[in-house]
C-alpha positions, -999 to 999 in steps of 0.1 A, spaced: -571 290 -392 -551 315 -415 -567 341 -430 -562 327 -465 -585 297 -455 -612 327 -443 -639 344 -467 -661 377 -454 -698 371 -457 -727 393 -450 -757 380 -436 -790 375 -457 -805 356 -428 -803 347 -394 -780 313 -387 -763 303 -360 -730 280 -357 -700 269 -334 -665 275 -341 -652 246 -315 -682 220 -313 -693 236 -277 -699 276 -278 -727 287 -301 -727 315 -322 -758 334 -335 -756 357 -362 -782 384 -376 -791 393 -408 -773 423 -421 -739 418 -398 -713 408 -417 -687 379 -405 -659 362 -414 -657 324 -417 -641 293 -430 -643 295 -467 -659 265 -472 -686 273 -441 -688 309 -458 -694 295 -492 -718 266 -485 -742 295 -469 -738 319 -499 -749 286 -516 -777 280 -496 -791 319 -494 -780 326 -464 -754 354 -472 -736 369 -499 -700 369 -502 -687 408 -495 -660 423 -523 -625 434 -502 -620 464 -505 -595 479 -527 -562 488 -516 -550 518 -507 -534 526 -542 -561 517 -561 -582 545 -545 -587 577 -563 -569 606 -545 -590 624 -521 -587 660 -530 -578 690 -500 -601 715 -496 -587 749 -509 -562 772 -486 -574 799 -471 -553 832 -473 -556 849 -434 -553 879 -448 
């Protein structure tokens, strides 16, 4: 799985799935996940979670302004 072929979701409510068909995975609401996009978007469809913005990238940030100098003396 690449992580083009992956969406980040947060969790409305409670679901669980399996990744291989054997281990189970239980997730709670408000934890946020990454999944397949098609798993990730058929439980935003279903009101299970929402689908979380990325972030922007560090250039698109505003600059973070320093705190003033002090002079020692």
């Amino acid at each position: 799985m690449t992580a083009e072929g992956q969406r980040r979701i947060r969790v409305l409510r409670a679901f669980a799935y399996s990744l291989d068909g054997v281990r189970l995975i239980a997730v709670a609401a408000g934890e946020e996940v990454s999944l397949r996009a098609g798993a990730a978007a058929g439980l935003v469809a279903e009101g299970y979670a929402e689908a979380v913005v990325a972030d922007p990238s560090p250039r698109q940030q505003p600059a973070r302004r320093r705190p003033p100098v002090r002079d020692p003396a």
